[in-house]
C-alpha positions as CSV (number, residue, x, y, z in Angstrom):
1,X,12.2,11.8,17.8
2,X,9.3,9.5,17.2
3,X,7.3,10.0,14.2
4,X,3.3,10.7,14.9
5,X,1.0,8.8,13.0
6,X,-1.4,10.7,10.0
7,X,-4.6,9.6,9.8
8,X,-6.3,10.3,6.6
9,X,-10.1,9.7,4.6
10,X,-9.5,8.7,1.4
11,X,-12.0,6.8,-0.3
12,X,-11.0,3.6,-2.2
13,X,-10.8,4.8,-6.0
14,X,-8.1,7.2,-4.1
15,X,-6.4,4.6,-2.3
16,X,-6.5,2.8,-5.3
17,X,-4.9,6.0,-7.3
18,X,-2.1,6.7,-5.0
19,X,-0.9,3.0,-4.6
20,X,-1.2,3.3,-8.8
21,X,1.2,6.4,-8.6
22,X,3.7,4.6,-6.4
23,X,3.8,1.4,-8.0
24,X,5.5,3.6,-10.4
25,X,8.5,3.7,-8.2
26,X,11.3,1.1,-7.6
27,X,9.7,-1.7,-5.6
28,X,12.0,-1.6,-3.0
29,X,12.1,2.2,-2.0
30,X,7.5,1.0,-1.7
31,X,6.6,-2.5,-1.2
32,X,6.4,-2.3,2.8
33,X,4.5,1.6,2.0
34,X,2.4,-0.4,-0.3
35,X,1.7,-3.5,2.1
36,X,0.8,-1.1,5.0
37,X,-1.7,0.5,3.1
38,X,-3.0,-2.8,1.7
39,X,-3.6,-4.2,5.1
40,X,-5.5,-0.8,6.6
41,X,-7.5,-0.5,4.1
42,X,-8.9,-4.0,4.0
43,X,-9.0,-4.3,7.6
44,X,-11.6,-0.9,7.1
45,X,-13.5,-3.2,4.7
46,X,-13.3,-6.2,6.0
47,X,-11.5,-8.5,3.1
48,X,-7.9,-10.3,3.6
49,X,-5.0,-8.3,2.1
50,X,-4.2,-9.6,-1.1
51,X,-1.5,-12.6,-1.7
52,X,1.6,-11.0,-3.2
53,X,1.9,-11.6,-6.8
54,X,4.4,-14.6,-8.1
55,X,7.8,-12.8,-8.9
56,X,7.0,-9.4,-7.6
57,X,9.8,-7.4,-6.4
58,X,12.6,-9.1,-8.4
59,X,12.9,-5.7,-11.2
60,X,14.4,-3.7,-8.1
């Protein structure tokens, strides 16, 4: 069964709060969540996704 997409209108200070309330969560149950939402969102607005940072995902 394929999954259907969800679109949904957040504005960025929401974004922003959701990716802070899973960046609570073990890196690797999120990072690929995280990176998807990353690169919609600044495809929206027009900026590169940011770089990830040195060392990140190495707790999990």
């Amino acid at each position: 069964m394929a999954q259907e997409d969800i679109v949904l209108k957040l504005t960025p200070a929401e974004i922003n709060l959701v990716l802070e309330g899973i960046g609570n969560l073990p890196f690797i149950k999120v990072y690929a969540l995280v990176g998807k939402i990353q690169a919609q969102a600044s495809a929206q607005i027009g900026q590169e996704p940011p770089a990830p940072a040195p060392g990140a995902g190495q707790d999990g």
